[in-house]
C-alpha positions as CSV (number, residue, x, y, z in Angstrom):
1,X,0.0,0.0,0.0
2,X,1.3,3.7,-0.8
3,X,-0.3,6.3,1.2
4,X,0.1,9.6,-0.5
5,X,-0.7,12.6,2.3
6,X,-3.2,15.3,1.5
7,X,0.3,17.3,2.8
8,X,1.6,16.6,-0.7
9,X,-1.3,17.4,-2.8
10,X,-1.6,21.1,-0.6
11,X,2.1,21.3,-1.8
12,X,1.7,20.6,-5.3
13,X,-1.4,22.4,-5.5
14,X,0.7,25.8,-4.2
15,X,3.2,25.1,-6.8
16,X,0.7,24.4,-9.5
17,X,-0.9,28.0,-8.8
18,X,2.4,29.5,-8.9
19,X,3.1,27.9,-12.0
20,X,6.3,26.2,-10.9
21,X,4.5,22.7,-11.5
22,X,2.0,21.0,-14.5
23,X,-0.2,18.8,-12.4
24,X,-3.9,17.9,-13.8
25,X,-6.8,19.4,-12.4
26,X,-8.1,16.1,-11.5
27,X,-5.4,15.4,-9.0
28,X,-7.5,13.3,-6.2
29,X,-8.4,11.4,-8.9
30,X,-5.6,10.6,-10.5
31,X,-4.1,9.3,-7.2
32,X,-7.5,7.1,-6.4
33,X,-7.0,5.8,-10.1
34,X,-2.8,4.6,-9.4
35,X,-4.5,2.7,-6.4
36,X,-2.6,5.0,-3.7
37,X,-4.2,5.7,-0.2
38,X,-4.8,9.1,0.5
39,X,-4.1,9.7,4.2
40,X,-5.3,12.8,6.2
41,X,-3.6,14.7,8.9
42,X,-4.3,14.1,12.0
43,X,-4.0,15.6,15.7
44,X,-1.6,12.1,16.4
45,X,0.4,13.8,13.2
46,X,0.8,17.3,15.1
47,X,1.9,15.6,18.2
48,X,4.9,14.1,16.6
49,X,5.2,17.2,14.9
50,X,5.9,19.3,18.0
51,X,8.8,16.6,19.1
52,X,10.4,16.8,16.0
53,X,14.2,18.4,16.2
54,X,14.4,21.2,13.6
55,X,16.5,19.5,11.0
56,X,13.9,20.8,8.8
57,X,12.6,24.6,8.1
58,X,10.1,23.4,5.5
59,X,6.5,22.7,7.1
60,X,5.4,20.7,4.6
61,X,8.4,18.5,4.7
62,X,7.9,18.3,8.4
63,X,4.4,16.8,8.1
64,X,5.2,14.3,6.2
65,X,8.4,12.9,8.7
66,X,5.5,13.1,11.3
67,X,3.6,11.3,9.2
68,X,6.1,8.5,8.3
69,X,7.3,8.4,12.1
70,X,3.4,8.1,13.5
71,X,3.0,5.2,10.8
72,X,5.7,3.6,11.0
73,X,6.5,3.7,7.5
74,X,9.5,5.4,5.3
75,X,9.1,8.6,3.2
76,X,10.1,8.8,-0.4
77,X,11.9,12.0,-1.2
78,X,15.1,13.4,-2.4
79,X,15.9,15.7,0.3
80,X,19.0,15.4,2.0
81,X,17.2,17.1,5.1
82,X,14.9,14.8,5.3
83,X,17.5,11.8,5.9
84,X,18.4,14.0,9.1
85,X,15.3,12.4,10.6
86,X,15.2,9.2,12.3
87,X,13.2,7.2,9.8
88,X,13.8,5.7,6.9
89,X,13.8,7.7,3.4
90,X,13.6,5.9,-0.1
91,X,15.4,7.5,-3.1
């Protein structure tokens, strides 16, 4: 199962409006469609959130380690930051 946070789709859809990314309009869809999960924030998310050290400036990255730690799961992504974290990170 791949669980593909809400945090991400607020991100892309930021960067879609600011023209710095081509996304389709029909992004929820598109995700339902791949067979991905779409997973919510929740207040268990913002607890870890507060513990987290401040490897990380980036909010939305930070939501999504809180994410990964409070599921136990890792995080794809390329950002070096992110590895700072004590989870693990695919890519």
């Amino acid at each position: 199962m791949i669980l593909v946070s809400v945090v991400s789709a607020w991100e892309i859809e930021i960067k879609k409006a600011l023209g710095r990314l081509a996304i389709p309009d029909n992004l929820e869809e598109t995700i339902e469609a791949a067979g991905f999960v779409k997973r919510l924030v929740t207040f268990g998310d913002v607890r870890h959130l507060a513990t987290l050290p401040r490897h990380h400036k980036d909010p939305f990255d930070r939501m999504l380690v809180a994410q990964a730690i409070g599921e136990g799961i890792p995080l794809i992504s390329s950002d070096p930051q992110i590895a700072r974290y004590r989870i693990q990170v695919i890519w």
